[in-house]
Structure formats: structure tokens, C-alpha cells
C-alpha positions in Angstrom: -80.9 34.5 6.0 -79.9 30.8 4.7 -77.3 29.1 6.3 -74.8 28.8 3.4 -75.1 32.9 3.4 -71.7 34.5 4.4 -73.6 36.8 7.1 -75.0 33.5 8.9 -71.7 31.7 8.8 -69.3 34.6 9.3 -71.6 36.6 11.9 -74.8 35.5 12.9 -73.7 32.1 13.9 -70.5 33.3 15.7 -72.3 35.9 17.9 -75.0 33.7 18.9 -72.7 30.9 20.0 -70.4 33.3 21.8 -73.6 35.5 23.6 -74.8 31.9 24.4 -71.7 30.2 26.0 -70.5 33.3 27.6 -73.7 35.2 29.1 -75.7 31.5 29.5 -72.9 29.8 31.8 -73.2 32.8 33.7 -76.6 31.8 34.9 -77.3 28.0 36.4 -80.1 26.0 34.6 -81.1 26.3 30.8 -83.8 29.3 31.3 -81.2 32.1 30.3 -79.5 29.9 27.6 -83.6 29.4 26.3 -84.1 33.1 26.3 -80.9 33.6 24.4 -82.0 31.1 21.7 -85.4 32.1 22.0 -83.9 35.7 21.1 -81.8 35.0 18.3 -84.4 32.3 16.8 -87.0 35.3 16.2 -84.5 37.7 14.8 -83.2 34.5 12.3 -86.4 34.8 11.4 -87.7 38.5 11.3 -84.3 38.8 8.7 -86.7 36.8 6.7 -89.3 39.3 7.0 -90.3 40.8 10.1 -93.3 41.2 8.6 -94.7 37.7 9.6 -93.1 37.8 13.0 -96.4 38.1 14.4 -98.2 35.4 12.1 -95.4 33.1 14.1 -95.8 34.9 17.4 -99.9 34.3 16.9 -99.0 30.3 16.1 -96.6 30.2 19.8 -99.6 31.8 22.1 -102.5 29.5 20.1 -101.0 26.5 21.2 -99.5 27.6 24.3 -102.9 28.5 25.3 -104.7 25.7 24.2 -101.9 23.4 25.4 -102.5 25.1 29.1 -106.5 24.0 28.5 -106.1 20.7 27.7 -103.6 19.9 30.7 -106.3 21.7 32.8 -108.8 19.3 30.9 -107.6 16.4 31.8 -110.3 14.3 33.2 -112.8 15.2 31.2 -112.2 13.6 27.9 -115.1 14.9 25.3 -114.0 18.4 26.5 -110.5 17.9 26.1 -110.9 16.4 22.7 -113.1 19.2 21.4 -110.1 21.4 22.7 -108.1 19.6 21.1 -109.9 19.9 17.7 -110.4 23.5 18.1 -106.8 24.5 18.5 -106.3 21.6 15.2 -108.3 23.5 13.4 -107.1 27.0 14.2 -103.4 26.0 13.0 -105.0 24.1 9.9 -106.5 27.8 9.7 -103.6 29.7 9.5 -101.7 27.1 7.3 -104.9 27.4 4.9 -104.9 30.9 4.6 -101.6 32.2 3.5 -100.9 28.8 1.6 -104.1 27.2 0.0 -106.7 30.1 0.2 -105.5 31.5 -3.0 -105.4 28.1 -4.8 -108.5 27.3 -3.4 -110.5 30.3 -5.0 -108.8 30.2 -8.4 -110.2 26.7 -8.7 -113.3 27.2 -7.9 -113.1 30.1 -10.5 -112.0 28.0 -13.1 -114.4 24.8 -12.2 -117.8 26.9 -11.9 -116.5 30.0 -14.3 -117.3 32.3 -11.7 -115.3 35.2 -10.6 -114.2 35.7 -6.9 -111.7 38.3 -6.7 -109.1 37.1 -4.4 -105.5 38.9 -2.8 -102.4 37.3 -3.9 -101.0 36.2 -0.6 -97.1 35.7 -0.2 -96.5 32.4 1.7 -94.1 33.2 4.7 -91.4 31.7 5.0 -91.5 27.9 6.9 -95.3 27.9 7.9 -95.4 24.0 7.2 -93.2 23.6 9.3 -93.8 25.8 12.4 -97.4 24.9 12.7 -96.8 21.5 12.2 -94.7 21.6 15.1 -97.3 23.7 16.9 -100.5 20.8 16.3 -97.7 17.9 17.3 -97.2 20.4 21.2 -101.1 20.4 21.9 -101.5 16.5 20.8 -98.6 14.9 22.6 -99.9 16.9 25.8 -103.2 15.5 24.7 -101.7 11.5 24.6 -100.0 12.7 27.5 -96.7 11.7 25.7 -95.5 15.4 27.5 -96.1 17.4 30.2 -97.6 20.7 29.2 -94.8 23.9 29.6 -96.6 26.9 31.6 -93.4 28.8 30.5 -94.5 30.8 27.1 -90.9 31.3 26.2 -89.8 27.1 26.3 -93.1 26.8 23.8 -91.9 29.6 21.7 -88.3 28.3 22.0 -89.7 25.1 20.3 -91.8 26.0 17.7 -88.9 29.0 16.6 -86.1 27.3 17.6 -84.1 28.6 14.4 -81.9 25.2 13.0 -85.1 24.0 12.1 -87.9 26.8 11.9 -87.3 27.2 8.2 -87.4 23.9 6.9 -86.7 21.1 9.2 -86.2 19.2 10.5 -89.7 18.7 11.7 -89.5 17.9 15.3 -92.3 16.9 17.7 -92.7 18.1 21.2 -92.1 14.8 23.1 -88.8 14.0 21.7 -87.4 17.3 23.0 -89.4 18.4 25.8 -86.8 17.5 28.4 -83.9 18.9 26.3 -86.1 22.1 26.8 -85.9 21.7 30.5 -82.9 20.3 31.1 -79.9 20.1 28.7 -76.4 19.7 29.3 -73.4 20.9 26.2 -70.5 19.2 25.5 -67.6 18.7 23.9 -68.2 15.8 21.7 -71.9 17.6 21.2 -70.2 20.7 19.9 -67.5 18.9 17.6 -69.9 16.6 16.3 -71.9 19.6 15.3 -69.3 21.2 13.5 -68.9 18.2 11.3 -72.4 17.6 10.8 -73.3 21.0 9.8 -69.7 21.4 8.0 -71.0 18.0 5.7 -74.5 19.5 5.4 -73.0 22.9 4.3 -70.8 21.0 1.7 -73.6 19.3 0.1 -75.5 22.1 -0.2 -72.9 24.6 -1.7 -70.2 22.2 -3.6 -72.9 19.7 -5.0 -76.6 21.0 -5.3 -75.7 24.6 -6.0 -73.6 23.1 -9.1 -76.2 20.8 -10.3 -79.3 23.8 -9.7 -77.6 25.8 -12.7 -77.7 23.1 -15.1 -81.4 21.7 -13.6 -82.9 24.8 -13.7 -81.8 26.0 -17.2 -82.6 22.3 -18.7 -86.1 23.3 -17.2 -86.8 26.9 -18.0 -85.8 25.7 -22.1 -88.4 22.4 -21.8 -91.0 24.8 -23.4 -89.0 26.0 -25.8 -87.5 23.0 -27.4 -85.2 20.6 -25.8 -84.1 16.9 -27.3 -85.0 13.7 -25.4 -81.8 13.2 -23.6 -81.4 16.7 -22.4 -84.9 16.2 -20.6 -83.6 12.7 -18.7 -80.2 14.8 -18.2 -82.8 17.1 -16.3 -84.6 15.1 -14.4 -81.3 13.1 -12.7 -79.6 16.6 -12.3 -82.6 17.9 -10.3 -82.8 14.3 -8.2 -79.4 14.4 -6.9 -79.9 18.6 -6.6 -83.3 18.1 -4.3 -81.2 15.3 -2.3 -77.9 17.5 -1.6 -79.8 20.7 -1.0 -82.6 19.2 1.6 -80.5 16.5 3.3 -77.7 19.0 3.2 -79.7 21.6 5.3 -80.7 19.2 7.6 -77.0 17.9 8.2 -76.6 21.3 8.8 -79.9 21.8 11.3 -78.8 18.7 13.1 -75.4 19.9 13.4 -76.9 23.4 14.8 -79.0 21.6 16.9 -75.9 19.9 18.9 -74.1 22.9 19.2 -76.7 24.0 21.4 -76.9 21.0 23.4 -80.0 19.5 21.2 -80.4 16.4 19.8 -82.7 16.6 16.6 -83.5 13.1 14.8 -82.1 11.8 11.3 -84.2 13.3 8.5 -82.5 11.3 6.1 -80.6 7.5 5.3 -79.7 7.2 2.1 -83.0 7.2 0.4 -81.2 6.8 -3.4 -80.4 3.1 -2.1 -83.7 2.2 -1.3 -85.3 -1.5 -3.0 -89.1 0.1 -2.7 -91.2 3.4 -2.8 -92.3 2.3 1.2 -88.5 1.9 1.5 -87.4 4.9 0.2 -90.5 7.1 3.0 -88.4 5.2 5.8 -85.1 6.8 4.1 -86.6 10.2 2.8 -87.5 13.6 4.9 -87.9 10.7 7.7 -89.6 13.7 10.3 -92.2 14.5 7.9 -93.3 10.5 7.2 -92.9 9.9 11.0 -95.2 13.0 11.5 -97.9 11.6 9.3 -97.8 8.5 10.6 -98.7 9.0 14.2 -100.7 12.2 13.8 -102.8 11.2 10.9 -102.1 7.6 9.3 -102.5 5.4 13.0 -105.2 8.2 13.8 -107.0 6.8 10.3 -106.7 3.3 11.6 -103.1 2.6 9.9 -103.0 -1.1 9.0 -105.5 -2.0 11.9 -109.1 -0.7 11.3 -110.5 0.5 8.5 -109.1 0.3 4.7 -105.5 0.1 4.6 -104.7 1.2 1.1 -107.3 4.2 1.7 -105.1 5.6 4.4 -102.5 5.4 2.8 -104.0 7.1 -0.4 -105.2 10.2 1.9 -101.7 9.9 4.0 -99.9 10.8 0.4 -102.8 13.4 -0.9 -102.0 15.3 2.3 -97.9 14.9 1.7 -98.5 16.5 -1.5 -100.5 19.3 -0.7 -98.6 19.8 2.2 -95.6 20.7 0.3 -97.8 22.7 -2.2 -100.5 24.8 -3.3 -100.1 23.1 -6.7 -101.9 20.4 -9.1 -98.5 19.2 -9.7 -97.8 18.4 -5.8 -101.0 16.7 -5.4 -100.4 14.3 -8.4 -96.4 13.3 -7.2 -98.2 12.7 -4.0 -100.7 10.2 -5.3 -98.2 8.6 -7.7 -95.9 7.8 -4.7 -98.6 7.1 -3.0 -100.2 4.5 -5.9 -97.1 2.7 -6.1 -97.0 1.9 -2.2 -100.4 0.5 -2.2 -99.3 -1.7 -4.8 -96.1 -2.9 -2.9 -98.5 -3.5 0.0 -100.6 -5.8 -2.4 -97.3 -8.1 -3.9 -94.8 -7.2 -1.2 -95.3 -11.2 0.1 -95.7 -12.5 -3.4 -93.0 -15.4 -4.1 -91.6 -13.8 -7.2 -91.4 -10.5 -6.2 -89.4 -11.2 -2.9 -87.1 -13.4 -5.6 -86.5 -10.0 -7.5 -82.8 -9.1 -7.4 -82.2 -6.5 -4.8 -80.2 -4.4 -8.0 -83.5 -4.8 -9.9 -85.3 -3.4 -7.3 -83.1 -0.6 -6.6 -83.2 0.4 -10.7 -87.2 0.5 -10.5 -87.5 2.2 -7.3 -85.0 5.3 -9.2 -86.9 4.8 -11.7 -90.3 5.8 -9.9 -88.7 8.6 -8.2 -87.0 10.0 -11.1 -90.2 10.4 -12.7 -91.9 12.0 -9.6 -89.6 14.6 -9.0 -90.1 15.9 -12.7 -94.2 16.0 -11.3 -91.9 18.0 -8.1 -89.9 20.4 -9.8 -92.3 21.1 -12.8 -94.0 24.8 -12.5 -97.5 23.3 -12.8 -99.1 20.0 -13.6 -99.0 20.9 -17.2 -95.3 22.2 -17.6 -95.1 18.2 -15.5 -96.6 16.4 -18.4 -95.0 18.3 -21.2 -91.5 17.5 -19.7 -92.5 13.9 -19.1 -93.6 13.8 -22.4 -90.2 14.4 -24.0 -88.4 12.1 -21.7 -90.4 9.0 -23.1 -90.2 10.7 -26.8 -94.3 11.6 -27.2 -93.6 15.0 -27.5 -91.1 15.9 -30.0 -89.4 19.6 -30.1 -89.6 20.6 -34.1 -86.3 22.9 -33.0 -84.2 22.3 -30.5 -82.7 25.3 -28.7 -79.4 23.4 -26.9 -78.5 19.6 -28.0 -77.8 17.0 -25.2 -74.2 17.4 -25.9 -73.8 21.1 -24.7 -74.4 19.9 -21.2 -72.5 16.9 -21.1 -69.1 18.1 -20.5 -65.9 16.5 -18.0 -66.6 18.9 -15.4 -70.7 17.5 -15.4 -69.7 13.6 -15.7 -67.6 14.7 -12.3 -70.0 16.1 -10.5 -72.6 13.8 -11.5 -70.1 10.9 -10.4 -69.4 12.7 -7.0 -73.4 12.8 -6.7 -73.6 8.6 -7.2 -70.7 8.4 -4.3 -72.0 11.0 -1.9 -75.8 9.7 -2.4 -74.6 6.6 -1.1 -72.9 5.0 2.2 -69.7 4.6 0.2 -67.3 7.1 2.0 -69.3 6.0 5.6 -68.7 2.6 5.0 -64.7 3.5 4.1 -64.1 5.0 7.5 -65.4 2.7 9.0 -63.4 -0.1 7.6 -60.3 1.1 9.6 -60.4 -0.6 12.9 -57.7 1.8 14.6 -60.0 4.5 16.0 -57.3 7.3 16.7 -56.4 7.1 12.6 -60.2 6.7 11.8 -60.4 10.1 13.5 -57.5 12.0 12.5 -58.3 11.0 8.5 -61.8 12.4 9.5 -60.7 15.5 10.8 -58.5 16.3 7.8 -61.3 15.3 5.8 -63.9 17.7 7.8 -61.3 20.3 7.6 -60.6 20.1 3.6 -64.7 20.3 3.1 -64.8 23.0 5.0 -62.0 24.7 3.4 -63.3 24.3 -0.1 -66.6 24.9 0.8 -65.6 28.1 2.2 -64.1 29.0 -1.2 -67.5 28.1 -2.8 -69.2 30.0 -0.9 -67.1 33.3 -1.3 -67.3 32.6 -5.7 -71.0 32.0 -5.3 -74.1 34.2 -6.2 -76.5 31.5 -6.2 -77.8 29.7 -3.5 -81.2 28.9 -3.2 -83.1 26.2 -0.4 -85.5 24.4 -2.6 -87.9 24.0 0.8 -88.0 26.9 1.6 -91.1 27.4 -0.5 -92.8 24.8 1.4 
């Protein structure tokens, strides 16, 4: 079930709010509202397949456990860290198994030509994300940046909470351990939620949905022959696409998250506006870098101990394995990775702080452009071939659709609406008006038409995948 899906909008989302407001205000205290979003979390996710409903359920009573034993712990530190590292390593475990085991093997086949017969396993659906979540419980109870939760169902509730179980955002423990506890709904919470999740939704279906038809077939015909422009028409189709369809469900998590009193942080800022690669990690899937940063990066020894440019070199291996079991994830995570060790090595260099900031901004696409052909590319191969034809090495001797059968009005539009909407353009307008009751009335209407088209969208639609949901 996927957000933009008429059963989740239409049904699954009404009923939940309803049960929620009606049968929760019933009872004093959030415990009953927790149960009821603790209930409709798991079946969100059994929809999914029920089948790894008890891979999750195993991940919940892991760290519940081993959260309980390092509370208990607590003055004796050696013991409490090996705790700690056990019940690390047993979510590393899991997270290894159904996603890297596989890849694992079939390298080791193809390095030593040997031949370990291995079980394809499917990868269910938002394990980087729910055991994430699950490591970030026990080591804030470890920093003693939370108190440990003896209730199994507020642990569950967190790991599955369902606006973000699937693919973000990520959210760790301390930042919503009292909203567990102790939450209060509102108005402005529950309006502001609808408009979050109604922009979200509308960024998802009207934009990324549009451009994933043209992305995917510029793609799938790389192989087969496309000319040089097609392949750069590609590779900006799929970097607007990625940015709609990812900061588009999190709008929409964010927004889910207020309707149910929570308050989940900003995954994204406007990452296409960013003057540097390091820039653009502050700006881009903003829980994931924050994640890295305070459970492995500072860990490391960050900028303080040790090598700097090291850390960050293993920081960036890790974010590209961790968003796949694939050569080609592990190379866009050491070229982003490359090209932020070299900022940190001219960053305070005279004539690179006199760069234009437009300069800047032109390189910094530049680099990401390139990396998110090493992203979207079926293999590190498939990666190289495409990049190949973008800078004209790798010429097609017949080419199955010219540049100009994509470029078309209708693509120029949405490519133009992709520039505007990637930017702080429109946020910037509203805010230009210094009468606050017209501000809001020209943002309702403009809530309300989004929603309105969106909803058409959504009804003429067939096609509507997550891109992160494979991670």
C-alpha cells in the first residue's frame, strides 16, 4: 500500500483517523491512541506482505530487550557496551541477511570462481529503515539521550509507526520519545498536515510520476541505441524524478506524522540549490546524513581524532551500500564521497571562496547529475555505458528514438515546473505578502487546487512507483 494508492487515501487513511479520534478521545492519555496506531501501523505493513510481519515483529522485541538490559546495565560500563554491541550486531544481522547475503556470495563466486549455491532472498519492504531506527532506540538509551520504554507496544509504535516505516523519514528515538509518552493534537497540527502531505502527494503523482515514464524508457533503450542528448535528457528527467518522488513522500510522512500529533524532522531543503556536494548532504535525505553522523561519523572520530577524510570515505561507502546491494551504489557513494573530501581540502582556499555562488551551483548539478546515472543505472556496468554516451565515448551505430521524439511542449512544461518546484521560488512568493489573513486564504486555494488536480491524477493513473522503496 503506497500513499498515492486510491485504497490508502480514500480508505485506509480515513478509517484510521476516524478509529483514532473517535475511540482514542474516549480514553485519557496517549496509551489507547498508541495501541490504535500501533494497530494500523502493522496492518499498513502486513498489506505489504504479511509475510515479513514477523522479520519486523523479531526487529521490535530485539531491541526492546536489549534496550531493557542496557538501562538495567547502567553502572557497569564494559558490560553495557558489550550489550550494546551485541544487540548492533544482531540488527546489522538481520539487515545483512535479506539484503547483502546474496550479493555477498555471488562475489565471492565470481572473485575465487567457486560455486556456493545460494537462495534468492526477496528484500522486504523498508528494512533500512526499520532497523535503523531500531540500533538508534538501544544507543540513545545507551548515551542516555532517552529513557528506556518498559512498554513493548510504545517501542513497537516507533520502530512501525507507518508514515515512516517504509521509507522515512528516518527518525531516532530521542527526538520522539516524549511524543510517545505524551502528545497532545491540534488544530493547526492537523491542518498543517493536510497541506504537507497534500504538497508531498502532488509532487509525487503530478511531477515524478510524469517524468518516471520518460526516465525509465530513456533508460531501458540505453543498451539498445540512444543518441547523446537523449542520454543527458535521461539523466535530468530522473534527477528531478528521484527529488519529487522521495521529498514528495516525506512531505507526505511529515504531514502523516502531524495528523497524529507527531512532529517528524525535515528530510529535505532544497538540495538542487546547493553551492557544494557537503552542502547538498545538509539539504538531501537530511535523517539519513544526520543518522550517520552521530551514530558512525563522530563515533569514527568525525573531524576530531583520527583521519578526517578517512571517515568520511567509510561514512559514504556505508551510504552507498546502505541504499544497495549493488556495485553501482557503492561507487555513487564514493564519488559523492571523493568530491567532499576534496571540498574539505580547498573549502578555505582564496580562489575558491571568490567562485561565483552561480558557478558553484552549476558544478555542484553537475556532480549530482552524473551520480544519479551511477543511482538509477541497473548495475555498475549498465552505469558506465550510459555515462559513456552522455560524454560521446560510446557511440550508438543505430539509434532506436532521436532526442527530438522526447522533447515535446508538454516535456519543456513539466521540466520547467520541475526548475520552479525544486526551488524556494513559490515559498519565497508567499511569503512576500505581508497581510497574513490574504497569505493564508491564497494558500488555501492553492492547497485546495493541488489537491483537486492531484486527485484527478491519481484516478487516470496506473503507474506509481516509490523509488525507495527498494532500499
Amino acid at each position: 500500500m503506497v500513499f498515492s494508492s486510491q485504497i490508502f487515501i480514500f480508505i485506509f487513511l480515513p478509517v484510521t483517523l476516524l478509529i483514532y479520534y473517535t475511540l482514542g478521545n474516549l480514553f485519557s492519555g496517549n496509551s489507547f491512541k498508541n495501541y490504535i496506531s500501533l494497530f494500523a501501523s502493522l496492518l499498513f505493513y502486513a498489506w505489504g506482505g504479511i509475510e515479513n510481519l514477523p522479520l519486523l515483529g523479531g526487529c521490535i522485541l530485539i531491541n526492546y530487550i536489549f534496550g531493557l538490559l542496557i538501562d538495567k546495565l547502567k553502572e557497569k560500563e564494559k558490560l553495557k557496551k558489550i550489550i550494546l554491541l551485541i544487540g548492533i550486531i544482531l540488527n546489522l544481522s538481520l539487515l545483512f541477511y535479506y539484503k547483502y547475503y546474496g550479493f555477498t556470495i555471488g562475489n565471492i563466486n565470481k572473485i575465487f570462481n567457486i560455486g556456493f549455491q545460494y537462495k534468492e532472498i526477496i528484500l522486504p519492504i523498508g528494512i533500512s529503515f526499520f532497523t535503523f531506527q531500531g540500533m538508534s532506540y538501544i544507543i540513545d538509551i545507551y548515551r542516555n539521550d532517552a529513557k528506556v520504554n518498559k512498554n513493548i507496544f510504545s517501542v513497537a509504535l516507533y520502530i512501525s509507526f507507518f508514515p515512516q516505516l517504509i521509507a522515512g523519514p528516518i527518525v531516532k528515538y530521542k527526538d520522539i520519545d516524549n511524543q510517545i509518552r505524551q502528545r497532545k493534537e491540534t488544530i493547526e497540527y492537523f491542518s498543517y498536515g493536510i497541506e504537507r502531505f497534500v504538497i508531498g502527494l502532488s509532487k509525487k503523482v503530478i511531477i515524478a510520476d510524469v517524468l518516471a515514464g520518460i526516465t525509465d524508457t530513456i533508460f531501458s533503450l540505453s543498451n539498445t541505441g540512444i543518441d547523446q542528448p537523449t542520454a543527458w535528457l535521461g539523466a535530468v528527467c530522473y534527477t528531478f524524478q528521484i527529488y519529487f518522488d522521495f521529498s514528495g513522500y516525506s512531505d507526505m510522512a511529515i504531514g502523516l506524522g502531524y495528523l497524529f500529533g507527531f512532529k517528524f524532522m525535515e528530510n529535505f531543503n532544497y538540495p538542487y540549490i546547493s553551492k557544494s556536494i557537503t552542502e547538498f548532504w545538509r539539504r538531501w535525505h537530511i535523517s539519513l546524513s544526520t543518522w550517520f553522523k552521530e551514530y558512525l561519523y563522530i563515533p569514527l572520530g568525525g573531524n576530531r581524532t583520527g583521519n578526517t577524510y578517512l571517515n568520511l570515505f567509510i561514512v559514504f561507502l556505508v551510504t552507498g551500500l546502505w541504499h544497495g546491494a549493488s556495485w553501482n551504489f557503492v561507487a555513487w557513494g564514493i564519488w559523492h564521497g571523493v568530491f567532499i573530501i576534496i571540498e574539505k581540502l580547498i573549502n578555505k582556499k582564496t580562489w575558491y571562496v571568490k567562485i561565483p555562488s552561480f558557478i558553484k551551483i552549476t558544478i555542484t548539478m553537475f556532480i549530482v547529475i552524473l551520480g544519479w546515472v551511477l543511482f538509477r543505472a541497473n548495475g555498475l556496468r549498465d552505469a558506465i555505458n550510459y555515462l559513456s554516451i552522455m560524454f560521446g565515448i560510446n557511440k550508438a551505430t543505430t539509434v532506436t528514438f532521436q532526442f527530438s521524439y522526447f522533447v515535446n511542449k508538454k516535456l519543456a512544461f513539466w521540466i520547467l515546473i520541475s526548475i520552479i518546484g525544486s526551488t524556494p521560488i513559490i515559498s519565497n512568493a508567499l511569503k512576500l505578502n505581508q497581510n497574513k489573513e490574504i497569505s493564508e486564504v491564497v494558500k488555501t486555494i492553492f492547497i485546495g487546487m493541488l489537491l483537486i488536480i492531484t486527485i484527478i491524477f491519481i484516478v487516470n493513473s496506473t503507474y506509481s512507483p516509490f523509488i525507495y522503496f527498494q532500499f
